[in-house]
C-alpha positions as CSV (number, residue, x, y, z in Angstrom):
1,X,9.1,-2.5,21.5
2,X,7.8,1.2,21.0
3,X,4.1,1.5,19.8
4,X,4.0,4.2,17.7
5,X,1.0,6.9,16.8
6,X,0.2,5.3,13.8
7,X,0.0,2.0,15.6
8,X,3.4,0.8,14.3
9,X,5.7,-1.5,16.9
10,X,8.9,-0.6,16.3
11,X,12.1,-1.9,17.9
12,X,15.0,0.5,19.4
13,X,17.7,-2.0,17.9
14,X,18.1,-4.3,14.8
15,X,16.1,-7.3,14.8
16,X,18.8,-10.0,14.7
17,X,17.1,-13.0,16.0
18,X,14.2,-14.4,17.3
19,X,12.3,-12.6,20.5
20,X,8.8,-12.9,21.7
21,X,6.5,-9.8,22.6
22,X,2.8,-10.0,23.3
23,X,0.1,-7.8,21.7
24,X,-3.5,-7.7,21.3
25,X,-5.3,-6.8,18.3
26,X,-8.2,-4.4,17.7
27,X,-8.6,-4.7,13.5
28,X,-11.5,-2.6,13.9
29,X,-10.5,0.0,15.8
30,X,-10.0,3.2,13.2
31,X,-6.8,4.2,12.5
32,X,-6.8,7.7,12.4
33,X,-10.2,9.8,12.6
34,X,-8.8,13.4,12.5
35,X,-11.4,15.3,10.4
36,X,-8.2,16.9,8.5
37,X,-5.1,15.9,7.1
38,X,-1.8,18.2,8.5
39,X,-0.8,20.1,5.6
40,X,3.0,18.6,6.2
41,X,1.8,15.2,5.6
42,X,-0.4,16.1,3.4
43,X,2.2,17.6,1.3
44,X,4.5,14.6,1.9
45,X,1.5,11.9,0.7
46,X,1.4,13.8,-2.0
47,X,4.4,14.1,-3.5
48,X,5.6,12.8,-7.0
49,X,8.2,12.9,-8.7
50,X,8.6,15.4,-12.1
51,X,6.1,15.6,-14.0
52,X,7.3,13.7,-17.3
53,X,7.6,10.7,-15.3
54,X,4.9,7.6,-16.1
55,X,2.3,9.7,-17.8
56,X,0.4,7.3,-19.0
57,X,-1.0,6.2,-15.6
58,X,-0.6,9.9,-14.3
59,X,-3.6,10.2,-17.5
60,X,-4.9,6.7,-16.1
61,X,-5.8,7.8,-12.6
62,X,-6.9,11.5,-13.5
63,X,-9.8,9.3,-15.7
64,X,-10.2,6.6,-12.8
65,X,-11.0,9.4,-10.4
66,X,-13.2,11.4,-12.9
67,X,-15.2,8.3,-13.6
68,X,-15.5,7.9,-9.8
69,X,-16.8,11.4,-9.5
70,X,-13.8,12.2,-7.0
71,X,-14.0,9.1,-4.9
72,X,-11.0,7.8,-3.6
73,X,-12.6,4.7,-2.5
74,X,-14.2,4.0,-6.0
75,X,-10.8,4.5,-7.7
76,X,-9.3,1.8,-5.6
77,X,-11.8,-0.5,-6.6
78,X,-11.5,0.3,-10.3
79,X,-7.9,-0.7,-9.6
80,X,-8.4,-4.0,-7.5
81,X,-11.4,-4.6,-10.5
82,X,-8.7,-4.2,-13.3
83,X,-6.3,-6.7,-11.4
84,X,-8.9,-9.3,-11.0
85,X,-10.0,-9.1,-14.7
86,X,-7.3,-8.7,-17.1
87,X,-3.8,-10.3,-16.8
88,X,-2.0,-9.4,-14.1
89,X,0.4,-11.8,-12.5
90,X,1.8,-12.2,-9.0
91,X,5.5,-13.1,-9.2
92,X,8.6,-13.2,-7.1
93,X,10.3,-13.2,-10.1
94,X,9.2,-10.3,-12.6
95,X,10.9,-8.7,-15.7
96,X,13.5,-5.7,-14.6
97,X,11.5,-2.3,-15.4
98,X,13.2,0.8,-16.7
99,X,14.4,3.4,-14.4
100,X,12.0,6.1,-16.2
101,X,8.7,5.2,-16.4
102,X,8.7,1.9,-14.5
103,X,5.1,2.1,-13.5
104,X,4.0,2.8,-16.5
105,X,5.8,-0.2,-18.0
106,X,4.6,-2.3,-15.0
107,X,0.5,-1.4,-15.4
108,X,0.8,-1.5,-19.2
109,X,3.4,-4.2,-20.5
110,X,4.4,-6.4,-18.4
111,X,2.1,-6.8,-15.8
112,X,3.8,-9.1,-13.7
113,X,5.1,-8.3,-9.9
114,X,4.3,-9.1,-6.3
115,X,3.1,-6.6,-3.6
116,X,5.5,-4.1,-3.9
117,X,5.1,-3.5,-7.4
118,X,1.0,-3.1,-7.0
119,X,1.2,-1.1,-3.7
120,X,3.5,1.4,-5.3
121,X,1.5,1.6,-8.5
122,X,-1.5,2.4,-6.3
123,X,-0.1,5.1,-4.3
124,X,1.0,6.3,-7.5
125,X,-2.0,6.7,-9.3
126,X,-3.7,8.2,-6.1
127,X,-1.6,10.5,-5.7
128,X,-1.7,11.6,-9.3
129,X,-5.4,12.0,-8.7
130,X,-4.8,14.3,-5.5
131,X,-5.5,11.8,-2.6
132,X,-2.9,11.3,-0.3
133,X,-1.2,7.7,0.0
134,X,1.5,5.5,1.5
135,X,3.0,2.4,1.3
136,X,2.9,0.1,4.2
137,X,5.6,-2.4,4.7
138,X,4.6,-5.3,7.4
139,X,4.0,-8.7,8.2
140,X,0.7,-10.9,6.8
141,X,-0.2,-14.0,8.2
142,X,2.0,-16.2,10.6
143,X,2.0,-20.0,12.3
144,X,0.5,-20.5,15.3
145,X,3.3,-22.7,17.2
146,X,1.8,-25.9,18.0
147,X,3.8,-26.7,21.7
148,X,4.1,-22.9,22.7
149,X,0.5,-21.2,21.5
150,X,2.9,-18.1,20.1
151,X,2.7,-16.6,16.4
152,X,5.7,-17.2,14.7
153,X,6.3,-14.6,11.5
154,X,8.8,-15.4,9.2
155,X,9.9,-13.3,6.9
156,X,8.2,-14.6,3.8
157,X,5.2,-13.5,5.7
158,X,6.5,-9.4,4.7
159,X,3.8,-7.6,2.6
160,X,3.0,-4.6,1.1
161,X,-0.3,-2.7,1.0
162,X,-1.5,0.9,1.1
163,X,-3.2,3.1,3.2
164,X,-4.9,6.6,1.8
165,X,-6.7,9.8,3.3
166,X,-10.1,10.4,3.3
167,X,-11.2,13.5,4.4
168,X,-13.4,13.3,8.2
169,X,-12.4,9.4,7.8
170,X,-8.8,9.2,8.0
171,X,-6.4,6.5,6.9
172,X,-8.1,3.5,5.1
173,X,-6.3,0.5,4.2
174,X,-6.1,-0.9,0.7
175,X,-4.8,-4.2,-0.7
176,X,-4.2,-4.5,-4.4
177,X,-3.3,-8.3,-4.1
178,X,-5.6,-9.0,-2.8
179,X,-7.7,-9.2,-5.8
């Protein structure tokens, strides 16, 4: 196992069965404290596709961020305060969306998804409002194994969440589920 910059383990080969590997966590160390953003990522967190593509929250996000007086922090918890109020539904199960507009679709209609679907609607709508954002793919939660003491992680542990940039602060971490 490789521990990357950005605090990612990563293995050199595929994962094809079980293996142990021992780590200690520090869930309050911060992530990344560099006082600017490298314009390569930054244009790279960034990006979106053309603009004719979901402009409904593209205009969503712009007003979110407005409201919030440019805060990216505030316009993630107008986000998480949405989910928690109206009806959004976690599923492993939802509706197939459109290949245009599918966040669009997914915010305003049918409102049903699991963590991928919220993560990626996030990132979208920051980035539409100019703050930098990713999708993080990992692993949530775990079994401590009663006879051994190790973690075991399966793979219905896998989650999605996001992080995004703020500027002097670095990386912060947001959830949308879990409102």
């Amino acid at each position: 196992m490789t521990l990357e910059r950005d605090f990612r383990l990563t293995a050199p080969d595929p994962v094809l069965s079980v293996f142990r590997y021992r780590v200690t966590s520090y869930p309050d160390l911060g992530m990344d404290q560099a006082p600017r953003l490298p314009d390569r990522l930054r244009i790279r967190e960034t990006w979106l596709p053309d603009d004719g593509d979901n402009p409904r929250v593209r205009a969503y996000a712009r007003s979110l961020m407005s409201a919030a007086g440019g805060d990216a922090e505030a316009l993630v918890a107008a986000v998480v305060a949405q989910i928690r109020s109206e009806p959004y539904f976690y599923t492993l199960s939802p509706p197939p969306l459109q290949d245009r507009n599918s966040i669009d679709e997914f915010w305003f209609q049918t409102r049903r998804g699991f963590c991928t679907h919220y993560a990626g609607a996030l990132v979208f709508m920051l980035r539409a409002a100019g703050v930098p954002a990713r999708m993080v793919g990992g692993y949530q939660g775990g079994e401590i194994n009663p006879v051994t003491g190790h973690v075991m992680v399966r793979q219905y542990d896998a989650h999605a969440w996001v992080e995004y940039w703020l500027a002097g602060e670095g990386w912060r971490r947001g959830d949308p589920t879990a409102a």
